[in-house]
Z-matrix of the N, CA and C atoms (Angstrom, degrees):
N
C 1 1.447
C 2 1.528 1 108.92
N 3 1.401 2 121.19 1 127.24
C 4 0.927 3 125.04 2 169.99
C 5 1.877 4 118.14 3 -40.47
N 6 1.728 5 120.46 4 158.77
C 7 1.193 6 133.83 5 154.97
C 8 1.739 7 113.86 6 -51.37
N 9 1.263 8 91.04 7 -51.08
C 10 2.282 9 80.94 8 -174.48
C 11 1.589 10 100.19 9 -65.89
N 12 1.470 11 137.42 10 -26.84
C 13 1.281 12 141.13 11 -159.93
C 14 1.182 13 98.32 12 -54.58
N 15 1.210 14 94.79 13 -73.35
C 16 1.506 15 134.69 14 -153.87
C 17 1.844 16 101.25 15 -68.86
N 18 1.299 17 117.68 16 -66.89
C 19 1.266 18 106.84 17 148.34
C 20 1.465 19 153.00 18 -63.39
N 21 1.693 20 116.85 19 18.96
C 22 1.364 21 134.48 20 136.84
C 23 1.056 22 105.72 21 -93.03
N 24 1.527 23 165.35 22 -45.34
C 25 1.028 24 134.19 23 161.20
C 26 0.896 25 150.72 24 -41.51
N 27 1.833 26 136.02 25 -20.80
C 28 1.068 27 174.62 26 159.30
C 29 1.494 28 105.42 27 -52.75
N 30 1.530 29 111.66 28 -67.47
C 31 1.675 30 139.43 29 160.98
C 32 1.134 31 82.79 30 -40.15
N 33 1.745 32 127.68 31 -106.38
C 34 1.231 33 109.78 32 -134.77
C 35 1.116 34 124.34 33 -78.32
N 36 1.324 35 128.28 34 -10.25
C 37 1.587 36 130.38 35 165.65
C 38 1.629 37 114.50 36 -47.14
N 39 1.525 38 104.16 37 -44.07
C 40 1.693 39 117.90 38 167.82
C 41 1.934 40 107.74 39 -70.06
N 42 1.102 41 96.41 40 -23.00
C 43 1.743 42 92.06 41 168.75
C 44 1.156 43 120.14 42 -47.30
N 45 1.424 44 89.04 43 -83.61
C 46 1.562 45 112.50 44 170.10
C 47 1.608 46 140.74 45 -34.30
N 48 1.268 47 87.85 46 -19.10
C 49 1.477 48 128.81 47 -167.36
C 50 2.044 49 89.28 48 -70.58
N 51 0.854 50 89.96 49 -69.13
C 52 1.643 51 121.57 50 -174.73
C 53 1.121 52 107.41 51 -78.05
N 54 1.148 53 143.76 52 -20.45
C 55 1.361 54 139.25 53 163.41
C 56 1.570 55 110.02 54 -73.01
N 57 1.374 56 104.91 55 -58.21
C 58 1.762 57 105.70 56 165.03
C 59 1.763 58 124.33 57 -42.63
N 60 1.304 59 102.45 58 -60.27
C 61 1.416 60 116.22 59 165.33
C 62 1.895 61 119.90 60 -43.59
N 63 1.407 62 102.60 61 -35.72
C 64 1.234 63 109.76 62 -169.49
C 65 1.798 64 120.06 63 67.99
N 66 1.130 65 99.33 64 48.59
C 67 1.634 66 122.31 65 -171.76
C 68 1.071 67 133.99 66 -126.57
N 69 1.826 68 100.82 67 4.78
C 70 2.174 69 113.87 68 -141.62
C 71 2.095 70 74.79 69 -69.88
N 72 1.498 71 139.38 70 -43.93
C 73 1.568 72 125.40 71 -161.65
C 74 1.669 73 112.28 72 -56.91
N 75 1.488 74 95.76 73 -19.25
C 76 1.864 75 107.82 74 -172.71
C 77 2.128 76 96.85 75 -81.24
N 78 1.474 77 72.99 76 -54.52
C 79 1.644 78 65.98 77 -178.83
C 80 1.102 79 151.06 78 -65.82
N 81 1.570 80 86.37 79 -20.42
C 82 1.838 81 125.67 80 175.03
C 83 1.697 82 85.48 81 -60.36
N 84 1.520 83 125.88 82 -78.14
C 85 1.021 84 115.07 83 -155.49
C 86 1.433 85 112.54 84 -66.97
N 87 1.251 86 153.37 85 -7.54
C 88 1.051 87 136.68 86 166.44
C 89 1.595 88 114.11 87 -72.74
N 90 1.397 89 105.60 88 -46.04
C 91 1.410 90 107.00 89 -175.45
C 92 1.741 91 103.84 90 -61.27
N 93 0.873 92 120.36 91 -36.17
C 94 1.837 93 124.22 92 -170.22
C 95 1.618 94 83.13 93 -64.69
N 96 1.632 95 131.44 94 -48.08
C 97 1.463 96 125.73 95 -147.46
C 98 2.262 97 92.29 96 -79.02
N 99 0.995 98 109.04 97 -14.65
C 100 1.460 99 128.73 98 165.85
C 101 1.128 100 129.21 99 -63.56
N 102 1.199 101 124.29 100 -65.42
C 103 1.143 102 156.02 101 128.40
C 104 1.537 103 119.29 102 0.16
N 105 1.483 104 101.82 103 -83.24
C 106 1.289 105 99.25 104 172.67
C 107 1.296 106 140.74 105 -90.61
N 108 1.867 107 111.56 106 11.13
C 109 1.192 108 133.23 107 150.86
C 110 1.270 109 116.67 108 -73.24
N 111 1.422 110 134.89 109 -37.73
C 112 1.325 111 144.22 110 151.92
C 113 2.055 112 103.50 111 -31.67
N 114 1.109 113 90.13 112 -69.31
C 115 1.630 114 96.64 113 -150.26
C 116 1.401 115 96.60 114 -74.89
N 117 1.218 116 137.78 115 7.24
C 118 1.487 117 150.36 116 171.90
C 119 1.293 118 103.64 117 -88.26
N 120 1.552 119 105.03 118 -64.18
C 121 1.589 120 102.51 119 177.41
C 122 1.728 121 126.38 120 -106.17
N 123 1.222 122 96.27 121 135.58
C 124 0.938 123 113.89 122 -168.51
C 125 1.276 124 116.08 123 -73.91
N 126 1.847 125 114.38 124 -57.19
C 127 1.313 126 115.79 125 166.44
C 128 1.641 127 128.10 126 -56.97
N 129 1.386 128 102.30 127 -14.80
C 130 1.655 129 95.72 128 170.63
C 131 1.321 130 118.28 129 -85.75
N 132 1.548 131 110.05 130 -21.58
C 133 1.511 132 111.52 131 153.09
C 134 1.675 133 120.27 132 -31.56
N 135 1.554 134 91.74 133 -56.18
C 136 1.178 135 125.71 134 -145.21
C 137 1.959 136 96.68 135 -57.13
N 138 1.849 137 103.85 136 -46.40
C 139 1.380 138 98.53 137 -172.34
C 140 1.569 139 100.59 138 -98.96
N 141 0.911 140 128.63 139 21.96
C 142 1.048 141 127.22 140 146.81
C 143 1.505 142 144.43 141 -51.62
N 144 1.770 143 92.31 142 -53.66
C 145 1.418 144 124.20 143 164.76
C 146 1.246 145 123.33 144 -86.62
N 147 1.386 146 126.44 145 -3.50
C 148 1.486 147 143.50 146 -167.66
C 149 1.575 148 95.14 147 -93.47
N 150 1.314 149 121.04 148 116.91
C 151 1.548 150 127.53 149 170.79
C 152 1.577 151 101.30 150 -78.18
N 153 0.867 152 137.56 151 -70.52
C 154 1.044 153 113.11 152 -175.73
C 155 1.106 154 154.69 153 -40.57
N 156 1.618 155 119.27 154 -8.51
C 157 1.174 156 147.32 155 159.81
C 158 1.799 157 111.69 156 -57.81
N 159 0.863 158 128.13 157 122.33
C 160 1.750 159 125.88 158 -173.66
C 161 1.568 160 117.07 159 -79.27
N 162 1.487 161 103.61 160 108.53
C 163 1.768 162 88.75 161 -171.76
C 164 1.109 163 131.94 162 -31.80
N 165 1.513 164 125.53 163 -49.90
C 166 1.478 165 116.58 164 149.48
C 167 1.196 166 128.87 165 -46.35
N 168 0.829 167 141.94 166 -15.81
C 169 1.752 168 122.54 167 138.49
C 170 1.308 169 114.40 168 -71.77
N 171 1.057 170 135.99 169 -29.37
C 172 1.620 171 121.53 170 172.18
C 173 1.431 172 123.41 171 -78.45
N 174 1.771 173 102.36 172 -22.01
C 175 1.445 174 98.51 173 162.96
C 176 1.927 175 106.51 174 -61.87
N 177 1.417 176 99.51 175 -71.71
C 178 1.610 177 83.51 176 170.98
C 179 1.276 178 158.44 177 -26.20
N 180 1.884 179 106.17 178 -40.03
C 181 1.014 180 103.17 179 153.13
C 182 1.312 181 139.78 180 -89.45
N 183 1.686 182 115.55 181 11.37
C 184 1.382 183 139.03 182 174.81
C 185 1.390 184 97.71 183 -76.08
N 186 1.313 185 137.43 184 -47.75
C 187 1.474 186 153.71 185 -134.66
C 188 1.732 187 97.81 186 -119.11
N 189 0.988 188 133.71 187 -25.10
C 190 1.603 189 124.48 188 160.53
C 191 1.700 190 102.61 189 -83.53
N 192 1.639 191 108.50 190 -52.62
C 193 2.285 192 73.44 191 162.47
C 194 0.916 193 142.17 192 -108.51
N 195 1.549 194 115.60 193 24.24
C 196 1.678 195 106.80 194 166.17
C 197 2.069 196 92.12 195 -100.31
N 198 1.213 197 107.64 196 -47.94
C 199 1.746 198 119.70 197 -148.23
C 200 1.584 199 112.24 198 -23.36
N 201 1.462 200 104.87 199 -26.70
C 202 1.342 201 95.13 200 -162.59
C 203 1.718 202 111.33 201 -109.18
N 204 1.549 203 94.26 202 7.47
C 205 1.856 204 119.23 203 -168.77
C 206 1.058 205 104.88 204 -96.62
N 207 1.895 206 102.22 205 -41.84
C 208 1.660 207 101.67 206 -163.25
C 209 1.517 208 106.03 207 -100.63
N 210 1.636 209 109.79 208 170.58
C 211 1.711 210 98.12 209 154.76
C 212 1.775 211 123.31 210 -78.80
N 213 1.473 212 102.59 211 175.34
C 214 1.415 213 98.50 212 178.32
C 215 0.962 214 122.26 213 -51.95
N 216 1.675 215 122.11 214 -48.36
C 217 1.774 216 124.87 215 -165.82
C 218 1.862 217 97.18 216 -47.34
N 219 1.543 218 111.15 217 -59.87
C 220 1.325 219 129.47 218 -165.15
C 221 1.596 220 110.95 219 -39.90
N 222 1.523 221 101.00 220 -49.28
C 223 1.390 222 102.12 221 174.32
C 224 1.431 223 124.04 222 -76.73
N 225 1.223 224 114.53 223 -29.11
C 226 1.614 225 111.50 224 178.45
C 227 1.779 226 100.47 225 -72.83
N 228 1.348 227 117.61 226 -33.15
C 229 1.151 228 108.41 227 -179.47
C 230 1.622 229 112.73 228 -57.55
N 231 1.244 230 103.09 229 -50.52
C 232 1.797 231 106.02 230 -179.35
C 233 1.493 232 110.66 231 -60.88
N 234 1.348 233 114.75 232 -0.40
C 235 1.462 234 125.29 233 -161.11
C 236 1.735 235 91.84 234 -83.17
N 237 1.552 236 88.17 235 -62.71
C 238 1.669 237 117.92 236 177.95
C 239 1.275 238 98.86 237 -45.95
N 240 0.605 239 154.45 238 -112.03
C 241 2.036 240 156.59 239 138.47
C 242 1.492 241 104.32 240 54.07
N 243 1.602 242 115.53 241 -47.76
C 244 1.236 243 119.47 242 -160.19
C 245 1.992 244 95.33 243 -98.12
N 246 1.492 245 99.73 244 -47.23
C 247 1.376 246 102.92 245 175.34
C 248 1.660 247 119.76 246 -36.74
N 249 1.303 248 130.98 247 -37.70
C 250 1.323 249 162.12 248 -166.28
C 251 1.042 250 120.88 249 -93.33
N 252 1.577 251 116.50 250 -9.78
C 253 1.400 252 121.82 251 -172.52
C 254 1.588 253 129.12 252 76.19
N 255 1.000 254 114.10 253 13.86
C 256 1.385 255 145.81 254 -154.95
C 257 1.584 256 113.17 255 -90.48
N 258 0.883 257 94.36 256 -37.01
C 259 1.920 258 114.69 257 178.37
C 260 1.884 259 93.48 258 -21.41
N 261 1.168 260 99.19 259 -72.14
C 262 1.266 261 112.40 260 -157.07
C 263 1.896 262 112.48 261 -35.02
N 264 1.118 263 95.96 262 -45.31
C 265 1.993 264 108.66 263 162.85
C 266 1.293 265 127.19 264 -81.32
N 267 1.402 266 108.74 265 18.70
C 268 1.638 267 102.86 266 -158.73
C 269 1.504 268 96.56 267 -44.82
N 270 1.606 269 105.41 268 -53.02
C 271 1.465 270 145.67 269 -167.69
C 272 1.944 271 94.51 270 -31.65
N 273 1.306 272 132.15 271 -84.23
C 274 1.160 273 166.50 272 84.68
C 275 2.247 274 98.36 273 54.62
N 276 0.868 275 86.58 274 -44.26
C 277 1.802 276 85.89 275 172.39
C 278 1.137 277 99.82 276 -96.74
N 279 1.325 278 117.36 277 -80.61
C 280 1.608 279 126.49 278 178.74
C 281 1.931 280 108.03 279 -16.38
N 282 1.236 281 115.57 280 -56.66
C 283 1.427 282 120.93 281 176.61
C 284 1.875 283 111.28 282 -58.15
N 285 1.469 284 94.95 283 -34.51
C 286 1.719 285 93.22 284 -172.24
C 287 1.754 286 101.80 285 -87.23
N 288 0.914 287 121.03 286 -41.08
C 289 1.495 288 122.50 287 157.47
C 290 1.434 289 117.29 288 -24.15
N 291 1.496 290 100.12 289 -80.21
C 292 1.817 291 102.43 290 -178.47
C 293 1.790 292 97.84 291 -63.38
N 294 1.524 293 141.61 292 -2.39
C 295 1.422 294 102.17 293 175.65
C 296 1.494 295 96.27 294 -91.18
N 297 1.508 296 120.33 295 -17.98
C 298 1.452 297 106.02 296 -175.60
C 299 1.864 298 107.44 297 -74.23
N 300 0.946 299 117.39 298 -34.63
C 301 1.262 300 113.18 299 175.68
C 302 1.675 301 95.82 300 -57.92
N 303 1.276 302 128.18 301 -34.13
C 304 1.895 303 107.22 302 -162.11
C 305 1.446 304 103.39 303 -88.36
N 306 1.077 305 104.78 304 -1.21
C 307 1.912 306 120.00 305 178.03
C 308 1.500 307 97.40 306 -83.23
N 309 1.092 308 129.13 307 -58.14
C 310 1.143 309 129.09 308 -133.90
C 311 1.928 310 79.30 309 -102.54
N 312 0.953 311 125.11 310 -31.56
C 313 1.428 312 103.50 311 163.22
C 314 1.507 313 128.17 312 -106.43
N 315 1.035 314 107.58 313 30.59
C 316 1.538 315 129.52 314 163.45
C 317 1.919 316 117.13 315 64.60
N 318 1.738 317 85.05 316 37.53
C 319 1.374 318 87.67 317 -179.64
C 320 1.678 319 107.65 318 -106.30
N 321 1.301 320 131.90 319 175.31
C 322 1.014 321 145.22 320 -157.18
C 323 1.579 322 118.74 321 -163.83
N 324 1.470 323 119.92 322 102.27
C 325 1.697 324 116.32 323 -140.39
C 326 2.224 325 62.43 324 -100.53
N 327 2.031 326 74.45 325 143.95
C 328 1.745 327 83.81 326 166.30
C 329 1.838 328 88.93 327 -128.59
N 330 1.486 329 106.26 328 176.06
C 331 1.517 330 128.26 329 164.73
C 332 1.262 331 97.59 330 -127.85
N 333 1.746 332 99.01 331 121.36
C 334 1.427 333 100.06 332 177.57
C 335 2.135 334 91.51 333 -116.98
N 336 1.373 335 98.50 334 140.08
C 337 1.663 336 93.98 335 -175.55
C 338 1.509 337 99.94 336 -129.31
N 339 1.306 338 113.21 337 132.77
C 340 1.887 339 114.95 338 -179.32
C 341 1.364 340 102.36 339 -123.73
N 342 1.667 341 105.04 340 -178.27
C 343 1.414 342 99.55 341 -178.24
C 344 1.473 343 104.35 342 -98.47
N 345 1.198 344 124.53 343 -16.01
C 346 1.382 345 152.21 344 -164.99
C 347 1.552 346 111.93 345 -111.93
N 348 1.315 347 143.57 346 154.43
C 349 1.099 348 155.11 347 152.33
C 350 1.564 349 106.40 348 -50.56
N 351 1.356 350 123.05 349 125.06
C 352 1.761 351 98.13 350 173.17
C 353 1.332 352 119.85 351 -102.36
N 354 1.272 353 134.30 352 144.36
C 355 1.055 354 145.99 353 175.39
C 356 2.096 355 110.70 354 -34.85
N 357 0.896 356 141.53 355 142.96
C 358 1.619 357 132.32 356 -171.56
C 359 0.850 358 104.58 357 -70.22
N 360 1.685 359 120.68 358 -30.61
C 361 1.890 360 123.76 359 -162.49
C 362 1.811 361 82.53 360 -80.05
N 363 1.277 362 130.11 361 -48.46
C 364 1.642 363 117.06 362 -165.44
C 365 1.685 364 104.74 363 -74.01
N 366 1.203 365 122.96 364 -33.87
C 367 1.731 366 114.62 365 163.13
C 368 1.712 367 116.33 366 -69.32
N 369 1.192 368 124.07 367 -35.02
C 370 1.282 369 119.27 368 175.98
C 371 1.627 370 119.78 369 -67.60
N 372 1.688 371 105.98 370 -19.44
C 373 1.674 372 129.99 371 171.73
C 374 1.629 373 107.57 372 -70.11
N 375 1.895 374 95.87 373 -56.03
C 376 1.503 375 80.25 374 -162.70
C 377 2.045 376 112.92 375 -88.22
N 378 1.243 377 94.74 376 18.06
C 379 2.052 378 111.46 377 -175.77
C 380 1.476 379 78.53 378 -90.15
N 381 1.041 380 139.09 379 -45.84
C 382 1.886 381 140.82 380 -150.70
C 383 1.629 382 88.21 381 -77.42
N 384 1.837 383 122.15 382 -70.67
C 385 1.230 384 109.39 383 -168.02
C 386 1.601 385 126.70 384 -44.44
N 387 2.080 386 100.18 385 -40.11
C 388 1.102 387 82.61 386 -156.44
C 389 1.684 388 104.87 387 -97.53
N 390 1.564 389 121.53 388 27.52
C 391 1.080 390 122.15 389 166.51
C 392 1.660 391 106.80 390 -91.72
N 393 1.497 392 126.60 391 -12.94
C 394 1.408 393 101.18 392 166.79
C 395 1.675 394 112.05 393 -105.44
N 396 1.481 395 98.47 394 9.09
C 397 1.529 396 95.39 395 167.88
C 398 1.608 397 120.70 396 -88.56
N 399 1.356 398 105.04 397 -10.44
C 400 1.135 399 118.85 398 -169.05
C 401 1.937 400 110.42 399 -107.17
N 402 1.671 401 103.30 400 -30.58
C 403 1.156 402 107.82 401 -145.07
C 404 1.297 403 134.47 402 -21.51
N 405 2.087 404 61.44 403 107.78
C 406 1.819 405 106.38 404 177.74
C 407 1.556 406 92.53 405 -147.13
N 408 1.393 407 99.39 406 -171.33
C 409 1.349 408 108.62 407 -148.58
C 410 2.322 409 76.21 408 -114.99
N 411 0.854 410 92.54 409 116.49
C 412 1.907 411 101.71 410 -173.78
C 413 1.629 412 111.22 411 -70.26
N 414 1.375 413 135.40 412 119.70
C 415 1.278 414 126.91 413 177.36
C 416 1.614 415 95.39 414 -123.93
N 417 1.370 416 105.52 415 119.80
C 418 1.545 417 112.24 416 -160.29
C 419 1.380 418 102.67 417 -97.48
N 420 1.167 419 128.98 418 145.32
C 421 1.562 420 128.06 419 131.48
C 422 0.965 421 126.91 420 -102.45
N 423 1.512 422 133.28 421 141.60
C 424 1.244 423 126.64 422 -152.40
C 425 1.790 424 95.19 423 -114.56
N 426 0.913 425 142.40 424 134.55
C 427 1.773 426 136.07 425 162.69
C 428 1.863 427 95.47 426 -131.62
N 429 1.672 428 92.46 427 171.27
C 430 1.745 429 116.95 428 -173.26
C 431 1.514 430 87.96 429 -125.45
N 432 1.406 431 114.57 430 124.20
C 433 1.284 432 112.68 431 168.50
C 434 1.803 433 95.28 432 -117.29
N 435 1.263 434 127.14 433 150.11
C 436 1.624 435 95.69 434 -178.94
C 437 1.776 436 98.95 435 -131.60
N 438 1.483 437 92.89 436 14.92
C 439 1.875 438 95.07 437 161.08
C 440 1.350 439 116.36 438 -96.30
N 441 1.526 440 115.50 439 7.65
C 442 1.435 441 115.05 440 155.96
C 443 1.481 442 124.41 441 -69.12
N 444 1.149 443 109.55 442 -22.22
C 445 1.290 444 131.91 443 169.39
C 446 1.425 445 124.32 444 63.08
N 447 2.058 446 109.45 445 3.22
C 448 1.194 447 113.22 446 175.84
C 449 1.493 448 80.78 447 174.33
N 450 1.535 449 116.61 448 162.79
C 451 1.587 450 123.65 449 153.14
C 452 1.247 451 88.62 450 78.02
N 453 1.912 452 115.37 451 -169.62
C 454 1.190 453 148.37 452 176.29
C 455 1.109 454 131.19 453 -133.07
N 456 1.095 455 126.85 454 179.39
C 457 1.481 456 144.70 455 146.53
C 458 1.039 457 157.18 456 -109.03
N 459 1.038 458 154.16 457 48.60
C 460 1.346 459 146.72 458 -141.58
C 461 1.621 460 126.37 459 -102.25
N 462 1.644 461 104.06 460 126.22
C 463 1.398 462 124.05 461 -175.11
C 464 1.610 463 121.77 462 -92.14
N 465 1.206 464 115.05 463 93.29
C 466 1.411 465 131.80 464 161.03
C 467 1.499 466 105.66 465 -73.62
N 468 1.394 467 118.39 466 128.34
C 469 1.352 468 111.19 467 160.60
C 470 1.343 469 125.55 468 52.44
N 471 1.383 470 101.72 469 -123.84
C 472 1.769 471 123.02 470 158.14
C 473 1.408 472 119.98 471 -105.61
N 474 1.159 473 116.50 472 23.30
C 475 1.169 474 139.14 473 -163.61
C 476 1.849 475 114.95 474 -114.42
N 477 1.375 476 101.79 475 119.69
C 478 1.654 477 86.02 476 -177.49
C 479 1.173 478 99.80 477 -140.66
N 480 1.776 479 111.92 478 130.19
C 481 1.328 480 115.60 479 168.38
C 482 1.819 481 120.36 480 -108.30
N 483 1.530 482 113.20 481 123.40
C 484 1.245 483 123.53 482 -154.47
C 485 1.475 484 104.23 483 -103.53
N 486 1.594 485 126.80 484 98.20
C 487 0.975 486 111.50 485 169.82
C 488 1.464 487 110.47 486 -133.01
N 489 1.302 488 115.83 487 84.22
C 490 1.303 489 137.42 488 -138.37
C 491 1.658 490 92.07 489 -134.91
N 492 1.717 491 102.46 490 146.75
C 493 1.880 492 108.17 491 171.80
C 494 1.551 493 101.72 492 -57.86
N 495 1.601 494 95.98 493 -48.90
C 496 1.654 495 107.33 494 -179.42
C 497 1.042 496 127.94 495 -21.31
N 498 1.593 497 113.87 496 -87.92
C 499 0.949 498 135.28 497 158.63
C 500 1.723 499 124.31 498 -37.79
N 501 1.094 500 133.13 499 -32.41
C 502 1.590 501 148.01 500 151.01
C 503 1.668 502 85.68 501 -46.91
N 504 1.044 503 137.19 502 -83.10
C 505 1.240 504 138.84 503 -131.73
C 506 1.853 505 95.67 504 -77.94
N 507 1.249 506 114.15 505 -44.12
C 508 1.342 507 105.94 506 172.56
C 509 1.136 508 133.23 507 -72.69
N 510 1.555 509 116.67 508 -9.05
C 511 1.441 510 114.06 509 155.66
C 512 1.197 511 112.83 510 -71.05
N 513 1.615 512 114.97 511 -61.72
C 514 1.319 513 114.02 512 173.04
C 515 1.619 514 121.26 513 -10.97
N 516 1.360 515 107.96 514 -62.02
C 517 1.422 516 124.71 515 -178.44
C 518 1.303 517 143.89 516 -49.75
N 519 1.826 518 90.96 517 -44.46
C 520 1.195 519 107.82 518 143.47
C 521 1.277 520 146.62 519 -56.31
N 522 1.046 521 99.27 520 -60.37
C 523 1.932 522 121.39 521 141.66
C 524 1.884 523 102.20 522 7.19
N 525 1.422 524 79.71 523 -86.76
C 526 1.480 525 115.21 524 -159.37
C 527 1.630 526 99.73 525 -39.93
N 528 1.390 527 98.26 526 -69.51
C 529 1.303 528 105.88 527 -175.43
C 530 1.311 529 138.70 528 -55.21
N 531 1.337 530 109.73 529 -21.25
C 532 1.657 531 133.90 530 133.38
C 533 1.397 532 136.94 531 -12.02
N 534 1.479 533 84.32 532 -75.72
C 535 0.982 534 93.23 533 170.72
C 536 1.799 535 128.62 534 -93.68
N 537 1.128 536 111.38 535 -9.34
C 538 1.537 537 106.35 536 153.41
C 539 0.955 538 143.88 537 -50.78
N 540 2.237 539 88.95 538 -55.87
C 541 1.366 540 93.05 539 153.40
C 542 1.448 541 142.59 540 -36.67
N 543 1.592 542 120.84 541 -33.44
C 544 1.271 543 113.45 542 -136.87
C 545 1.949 544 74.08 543 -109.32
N 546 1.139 545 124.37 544 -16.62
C 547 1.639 546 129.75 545 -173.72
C 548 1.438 547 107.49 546 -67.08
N 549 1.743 548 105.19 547 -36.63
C 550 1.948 549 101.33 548 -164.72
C 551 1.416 550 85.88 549 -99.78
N 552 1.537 551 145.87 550 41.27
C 553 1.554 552 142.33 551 146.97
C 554 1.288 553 112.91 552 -80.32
């Protein structure tokens, strides 16, 4: 069985979990505080995925840094995770978790990347468009890339919209070469 399988099931069994309870915002935030302690560290990745490490020690060292961050359910759940052999995805659920929570509240995380810093009135413009293009509720990230060299980008999903100098310039290019090609035949 695939990794996303196996780690949406995990997710949404803990969904549900919290949906019954009426808790999924409590749980949301622990798992996000998981989450992005995961994707910070690397080396806790690291013993995560390391068999040789004894789940009881990884419960332990799971439980000295979340135990006193998270609630109980959260931790016995990550407990469960480890009980199962599971460790290795904590990373991998935790991520499918928070998208079912942004589903289920009708949000939709974008990456928006410029070459420039944008002004708030032009991010608060382009969060407006693409919440009625989307209608969804827009959770932006903002990044500076400055080899775009003008324009943006923006990442929906699997979805990418390129409106970048860059990208202008590499069609262009292509273009060009096209048609040269097809001139010295």
């Amino acid at each position: 069985m695939s990794v996303f399988k196996i780690s949406y099931r995990y997710a949404n069994s803990f969904f549900q979990i919290a949906l019954e309870k009426k808790s999924l915002k409590k749980y949301a935030e622990n798992i996000n505080l998981i989450f992005n302690t995961l994707q910070k560290s690397k080396e806790l990745r690291i013993v995560l995925k390391t068999p040789v490490i004894k789940q009881k020690d990884k419960k332990n060292i799971l439980g000295k840094i979340f135990g006193k961050k998270i609630g109980s359910e959260t931790l016995e759940f990550i407990e469960f995770i480890v009980d199962k052999n599971r460790e290795d995805i904590l990373f991998e659920i935790a991520k499918e978790f928070l998208v079912l929570c942004d589903q289920h509240e009708g949000i939709i995380r974008t990456k928006i990347s410029s070459a420039i810093e944008l002004k708030d009135t032009i991010k608060k413009q382009m969060v407006s468009k693409l919440e009625k293009e989307t209608n969804k509720k827009v959770d932006p990230e903002f990044s500076i890339d400055g080899e775009l060299i003008g324009g943006f980008i923006v990442k929906i999903e699997d979805k990418v919209m390129d409106a970048s100098v860059k990208h202008q310039l590499k069609l262009l290019r292509k273009k060009f070469s096209e048609e040269f090609s097809f001139s010295n035949n």
